[in-house]
C-alpha positions in Angstrom: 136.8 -80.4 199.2 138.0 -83.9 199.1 138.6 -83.7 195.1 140.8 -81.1 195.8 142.7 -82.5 198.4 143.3 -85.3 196.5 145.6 -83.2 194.1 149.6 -83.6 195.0 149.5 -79.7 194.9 147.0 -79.4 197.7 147.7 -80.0 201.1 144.5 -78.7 202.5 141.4 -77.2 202.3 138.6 -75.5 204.2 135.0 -74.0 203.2 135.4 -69.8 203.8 131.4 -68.7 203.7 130.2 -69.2 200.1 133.9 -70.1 198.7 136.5 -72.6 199.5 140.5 -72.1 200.5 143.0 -74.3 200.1 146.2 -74.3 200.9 149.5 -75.1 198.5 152.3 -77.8 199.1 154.3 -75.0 197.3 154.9 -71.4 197.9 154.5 -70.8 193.9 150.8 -71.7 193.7 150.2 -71.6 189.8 150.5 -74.8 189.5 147.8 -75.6 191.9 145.6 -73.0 190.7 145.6 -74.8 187.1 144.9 -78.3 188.9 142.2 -76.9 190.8 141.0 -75.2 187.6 141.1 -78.7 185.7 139.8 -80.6 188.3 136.9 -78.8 189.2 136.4 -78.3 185.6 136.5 -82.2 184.8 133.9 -83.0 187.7 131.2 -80.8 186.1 131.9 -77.8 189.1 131.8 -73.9 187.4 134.4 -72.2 189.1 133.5 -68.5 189.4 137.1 -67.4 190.5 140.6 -69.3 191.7 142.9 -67.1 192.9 146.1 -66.5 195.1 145.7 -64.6 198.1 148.0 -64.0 201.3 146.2 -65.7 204.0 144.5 -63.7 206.4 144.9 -64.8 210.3 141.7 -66.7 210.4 142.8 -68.9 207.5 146.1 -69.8 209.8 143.5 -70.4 213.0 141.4 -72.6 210.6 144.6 -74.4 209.9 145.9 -74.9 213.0 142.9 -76.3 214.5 142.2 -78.6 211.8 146.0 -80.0 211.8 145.0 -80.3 215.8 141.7 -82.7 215.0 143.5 -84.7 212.3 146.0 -85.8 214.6 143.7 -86.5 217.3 145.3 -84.3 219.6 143.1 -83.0 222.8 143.1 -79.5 222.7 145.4 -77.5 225.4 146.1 -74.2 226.9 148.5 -71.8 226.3 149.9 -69.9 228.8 153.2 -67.8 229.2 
């Protein structure tokens, strides 16, 4: 996770089961898909599949909450 998220493309990343998602800095994610493909390549990793997908609610929960912890933020309750 952290070789990824060293790449400009990447903004973030998070383990899914047995695969990883990350999230683009870009809308267009070919770009990152080739960095991740190169990267992972050069540190010896065989990538099975690196793909786009549209992400699925969990993968926005995921990022919300992780976002939260970063900035140290306690957590709060919504209400309406």
């Amino acid at each position: 996770m952290e070789l990824l998220e060293r790449l400009p493309e990447v903004k973030e990343t998070a383990l899914f089961g047995k695969g990883m998602h990350a999230v683009t800095r870009d809308t267009n994610a070919a770009p990152a898909i080739q960095a991740i493909r190169t990267a992972l390549a050069g540190a010896g990793f065989r990538t099975v599949k690196v793909e786009s997908i549209v992400p699925t609610l969990e993968d926005v929960f995921v990022s919300l909450i992780e976002a939260r912890d970063r900035a140290g933020a306690p957590q709060t309750e919504v209400r309406q």
